[in-house]
C-alpha positions in Angstrom: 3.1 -11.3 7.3 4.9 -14.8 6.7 5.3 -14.3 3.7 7.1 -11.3 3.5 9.1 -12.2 6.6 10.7 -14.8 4.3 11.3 -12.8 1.7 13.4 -10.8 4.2 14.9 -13.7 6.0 18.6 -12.8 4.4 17.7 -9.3 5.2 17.6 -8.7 8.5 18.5 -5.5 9.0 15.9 -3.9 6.3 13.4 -6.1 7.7 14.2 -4.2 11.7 14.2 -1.7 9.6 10.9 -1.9 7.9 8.8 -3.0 10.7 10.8 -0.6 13.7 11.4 3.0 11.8 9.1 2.4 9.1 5.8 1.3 10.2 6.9 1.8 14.5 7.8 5.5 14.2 6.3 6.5 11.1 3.4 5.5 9.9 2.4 5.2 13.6 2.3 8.4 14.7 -1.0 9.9 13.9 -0.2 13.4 15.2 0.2 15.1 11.8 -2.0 12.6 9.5 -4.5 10.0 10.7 -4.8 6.5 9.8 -7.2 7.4 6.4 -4.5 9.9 5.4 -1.4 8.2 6.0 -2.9 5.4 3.9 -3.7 7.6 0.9 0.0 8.8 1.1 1.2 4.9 1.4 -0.5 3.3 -1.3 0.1 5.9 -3.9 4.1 6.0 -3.1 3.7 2.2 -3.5 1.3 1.9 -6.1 3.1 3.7 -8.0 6.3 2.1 -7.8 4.5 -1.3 -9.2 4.8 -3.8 -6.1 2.3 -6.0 -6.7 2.3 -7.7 -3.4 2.4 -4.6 -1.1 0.2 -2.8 -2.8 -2.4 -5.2 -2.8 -1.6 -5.5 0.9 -2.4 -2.1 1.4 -5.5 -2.1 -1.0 -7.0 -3.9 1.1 -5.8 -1.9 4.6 -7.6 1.7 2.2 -10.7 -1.0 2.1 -10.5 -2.0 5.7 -10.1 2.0 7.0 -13.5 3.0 5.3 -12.4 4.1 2.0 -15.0 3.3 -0.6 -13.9 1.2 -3.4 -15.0 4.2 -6.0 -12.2 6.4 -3.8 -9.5 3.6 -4.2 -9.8 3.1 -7.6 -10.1 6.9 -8.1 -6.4 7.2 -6.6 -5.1 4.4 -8.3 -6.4 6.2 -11.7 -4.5 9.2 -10.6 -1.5 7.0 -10.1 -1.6 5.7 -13.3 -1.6 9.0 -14.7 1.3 10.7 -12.9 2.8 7.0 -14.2 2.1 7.4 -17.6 3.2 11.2 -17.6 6.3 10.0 -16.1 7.1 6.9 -18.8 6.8 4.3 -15.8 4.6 1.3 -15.9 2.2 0.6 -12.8 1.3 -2.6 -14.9 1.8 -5.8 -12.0 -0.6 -3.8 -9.5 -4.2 -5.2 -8.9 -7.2 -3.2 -9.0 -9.2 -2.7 -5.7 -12.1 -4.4 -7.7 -9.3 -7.7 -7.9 -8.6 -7.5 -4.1 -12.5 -6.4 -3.0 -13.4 -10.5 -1.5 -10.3 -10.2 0.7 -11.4 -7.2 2.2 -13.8 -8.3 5.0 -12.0 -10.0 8.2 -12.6 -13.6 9.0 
């Protein structure tokens, strides 16, 4: 998280912002979708939107939850589709493949 705390450092408020509302009260509360599915939601809405960094961060979280890497790649295919339907390039994103010697915890 270091490094995206310092691409935040003149952004205070989006970074209170980001870590209170965003992943505090959002993506915390598991009382409509569990971790597995709040995961799917948050790396196709971010996937999709071709952040390289965060996605990759969040390949690896889908990895780390249990989702197989056929399942990952599966959703980021779909991505790419609803992507190419809608003209937008998904082109800076890795592939879970990319990302898959990160996954295990050290």
């Amino acid at each position: 998280m270091p490094q995206n705390d310092e691409k935040l450092i003149a952004h205070k408020d989006f970074a209170w912002i980001t870590y209170n509302i965003t992943y505090g009260l959002y993506l915390s509360d598991h009382t409509i979708l569990d971790p597995f599915e709040t995961e799917v939601v948050v790396l196709c809405g971010i996937l999709i939107q071709n952040l390289e960094s965060v996605t990759t961060f969040h390949l690896r979280g889908a990895r780390r939850l249990g989702m197989t890497l056929e399942d990952v790649e599966g959703l980021h295919v779909c991505c790419e589709k609803i992507a190419k339907f809608c003209h937008v390039p998904v082109d800076k994103v890795l592939r879970v493949a990319d990302i898959e010697h990160e996954v295990p915890w050290e």
